[in-house]
N, C-alpha and C positions, 0 to 999 in steps of 0.2 A: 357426776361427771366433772373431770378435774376445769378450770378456766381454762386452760390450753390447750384441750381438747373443741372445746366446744367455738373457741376462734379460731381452731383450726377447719373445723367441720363447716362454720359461717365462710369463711376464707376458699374454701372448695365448692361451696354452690354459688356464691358472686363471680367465681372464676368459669364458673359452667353454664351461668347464665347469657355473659359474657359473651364466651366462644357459640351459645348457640345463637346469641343476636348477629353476631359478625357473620355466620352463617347462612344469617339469614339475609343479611344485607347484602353479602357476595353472588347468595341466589338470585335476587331481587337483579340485579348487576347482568348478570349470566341470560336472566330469561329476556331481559331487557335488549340485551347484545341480540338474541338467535331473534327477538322477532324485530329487530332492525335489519339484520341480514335477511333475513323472509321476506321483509318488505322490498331490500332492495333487487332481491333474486324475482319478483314477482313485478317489480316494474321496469327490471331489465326483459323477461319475456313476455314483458307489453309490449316493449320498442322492437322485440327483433320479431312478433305477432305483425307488427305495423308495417315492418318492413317489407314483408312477405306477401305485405297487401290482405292481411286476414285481420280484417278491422272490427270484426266479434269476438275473434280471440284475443285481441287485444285488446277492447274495452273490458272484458271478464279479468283479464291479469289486473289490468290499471284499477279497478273496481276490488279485487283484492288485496291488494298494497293500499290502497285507503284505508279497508278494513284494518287492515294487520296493524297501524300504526296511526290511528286518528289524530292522533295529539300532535304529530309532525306535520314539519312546513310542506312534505311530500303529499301529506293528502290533498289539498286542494287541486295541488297540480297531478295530481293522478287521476280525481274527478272530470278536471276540463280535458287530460290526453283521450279519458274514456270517451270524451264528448266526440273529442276530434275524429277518434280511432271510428267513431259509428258512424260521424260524416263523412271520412274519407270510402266506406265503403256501399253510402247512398241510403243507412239507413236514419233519413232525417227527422222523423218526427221520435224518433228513443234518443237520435244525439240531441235535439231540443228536450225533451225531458230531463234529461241528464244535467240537461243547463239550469232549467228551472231547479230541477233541487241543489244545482250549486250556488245558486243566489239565495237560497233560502239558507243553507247549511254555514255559508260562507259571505256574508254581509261583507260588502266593502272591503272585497279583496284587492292587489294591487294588481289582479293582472282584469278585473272586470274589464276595463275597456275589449281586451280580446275576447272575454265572453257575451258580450253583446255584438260584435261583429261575425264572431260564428254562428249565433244565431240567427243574425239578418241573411248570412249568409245561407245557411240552414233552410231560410224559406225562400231565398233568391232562387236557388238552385230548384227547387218545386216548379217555379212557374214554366209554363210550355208556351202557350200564346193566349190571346187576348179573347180567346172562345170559351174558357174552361174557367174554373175558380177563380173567383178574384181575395179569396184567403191569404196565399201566399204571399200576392201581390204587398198586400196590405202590410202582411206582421213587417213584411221587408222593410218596406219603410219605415214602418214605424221605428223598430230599432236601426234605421241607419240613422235616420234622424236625432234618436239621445245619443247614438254618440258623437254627433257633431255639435248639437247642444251643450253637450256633458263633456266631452274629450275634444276640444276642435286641435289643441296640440299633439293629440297621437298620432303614431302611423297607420292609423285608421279611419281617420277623417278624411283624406284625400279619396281613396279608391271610395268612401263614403257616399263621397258626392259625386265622383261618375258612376256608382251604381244608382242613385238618386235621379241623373238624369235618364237611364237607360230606361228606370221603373215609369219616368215620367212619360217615355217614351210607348212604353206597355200600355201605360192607362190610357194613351189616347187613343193607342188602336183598338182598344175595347170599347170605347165610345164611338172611334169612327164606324166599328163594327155593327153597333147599336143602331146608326143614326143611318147606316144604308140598309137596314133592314128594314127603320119607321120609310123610307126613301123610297125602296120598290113597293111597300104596298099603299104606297102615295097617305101615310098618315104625318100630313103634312107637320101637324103641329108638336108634336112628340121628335117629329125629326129638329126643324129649326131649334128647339131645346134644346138637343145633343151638338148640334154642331155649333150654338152658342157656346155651349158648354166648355166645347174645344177651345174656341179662342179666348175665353175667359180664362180660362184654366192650363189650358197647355197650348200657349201663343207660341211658343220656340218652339214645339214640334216640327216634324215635317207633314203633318194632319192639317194644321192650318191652314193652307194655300186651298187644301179641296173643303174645306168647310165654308169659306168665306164663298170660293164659286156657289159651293149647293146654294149656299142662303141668298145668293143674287139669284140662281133657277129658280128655287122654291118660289119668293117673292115674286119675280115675272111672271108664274105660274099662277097664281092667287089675284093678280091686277093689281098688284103692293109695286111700282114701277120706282116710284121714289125712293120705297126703301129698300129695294133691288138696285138701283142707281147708286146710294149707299155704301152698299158692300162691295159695288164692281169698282169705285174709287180707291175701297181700300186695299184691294186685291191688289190691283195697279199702281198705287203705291208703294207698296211693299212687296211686291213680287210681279213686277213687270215684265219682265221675261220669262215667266212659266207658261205653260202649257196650260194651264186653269186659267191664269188670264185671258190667255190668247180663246180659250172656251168660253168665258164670258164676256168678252167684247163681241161674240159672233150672235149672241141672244140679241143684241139690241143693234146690232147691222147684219142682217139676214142675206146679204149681197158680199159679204165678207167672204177675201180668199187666203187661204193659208201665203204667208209670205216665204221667200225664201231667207238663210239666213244673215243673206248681204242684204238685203232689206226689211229683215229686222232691226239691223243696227242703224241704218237709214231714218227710220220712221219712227225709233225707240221714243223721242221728243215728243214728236206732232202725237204719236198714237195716246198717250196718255192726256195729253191736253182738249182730243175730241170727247175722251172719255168725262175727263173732267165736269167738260161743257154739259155732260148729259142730265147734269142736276143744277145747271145753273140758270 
């Protein structure tokens, strides 16, 4: 075989070699493009799933478009739409799951702060009232709390903390709840615990006023006069004008009559000052 034959023959397989790499590189290209379009055809009929209010079939599309295209910036956020899409349609413990494996899958994303407020939100929406689980309760706070720790500049620290005060609000009616049951069946001592509790714990409630009464009842109750004395001071200091007051000022003058309201304002002075005297 002459030399010109055989650099010719070299010269047509490096040219064939060539054309099938480009080939293959243009496929690589090609299948790359369809499952970018896939993905975005598949988290467009998430959004218009979501929109329709069908927030299973929308978590399913958003859950497919992660798939289709893991390596993109779209997966995360098709992870958290799927979360969304399952709590907008009340199923909260798979939209909480959904959360968990995006904190696992997705360390220190930029959008966690929202993923930790849907989840507190996730078990806010759970709670019904102060007779049933105290689960909900609980996760609630827990993550409203990191993110005012963790994010106090987001736009999720603020509603943070009035869900924080409302849950504060939950937990005391579940102990006031508690503490009139220790109450009617007269276990005195298991009561005054809870309605300590109360004002130790959730003093700005609106629980407060009738815990500080019970424990001036209880006490007068028991022949504790002083440290019913006590409580009926602080009631009276700090909520003089309630209706609890005015219930435990009537324990220790039995001749006490309802005033009217021109003579509440009248006696607002003197009445605390007799009250005062009752320990001094």
């Amino acid at each position: 075989m002459s030399f010109f034959l055989k650099y010719f023959l070299i010269l047509i397989l490096i040219l064939n070699v060539s054309c099938k790499s480009n080939k293959s590189e243009d496929l690589s290209v090609i299948s790359e493009k369809e499952i970018d379009l896939q993905m975005i055809d598949s988290y467009e009929e998430g959004l218009a799933f979501l929109e329709k209010g069908d927030g299973l079939s929308a978590s399913n599309k958003f859950n497919e478009a992660e798939m289709l295209y893991p390596q993109s910036i779209w997966a995360s956020r098709s992870s958290l739409m799927s979360a969304y899409s399952l709590y907008t349609s009340m199923y909260f413990i798979d939209a909480i799951d959904e959360l968990e494996r995006f904190f696992k899958v997705y360390p220190n994303h930029e959008r966690e702060a929202y993923a930790y407020y849907l989840m507190a939100i996730c078990y806010y929406d759970q709670i019904i009232d102060e007779k049933k689980d105290l689960g909900p309760i609980v996760n609630a706070k827990i993550n409203f709390e990191y993110i005012i720790n963790n994010y106090p500049k987001s736009d999720f620290a603020l509603d943070a903390e009035l869900k924080l005060e409302a849950i504060k609000e939950i937990l005391a009616s579940k102990e006031m709840y508690t503490a009139r049951y220790y109450f009617e069946k007269e276990k005195w001592i298991p009561a005054i615990n809870r309605y300590k509790n109360i004002l130790e714990n959730y003093e700005t409630t609106i629980f407060a006023e009738e815990a500080l009464h019970r424990l001036v009842e209880i006490h007068y109750k028991l022949g504790l006069e002083n440290e019913a004395k006590k409580y009926a001071v602080l009631l009276g200091y700090n909520y003089q004008s309630s209706e609890w007051y005015e219930e435990s000022y009537k324990i220790f003058n039995k001749n006490y009559k309802k005033k009217s309201l021109r003579d509440k304002k009248s006696l607002k002075k003197s009445t605390l000052e007799k009250l005062k005297s009752l320990i001094q």
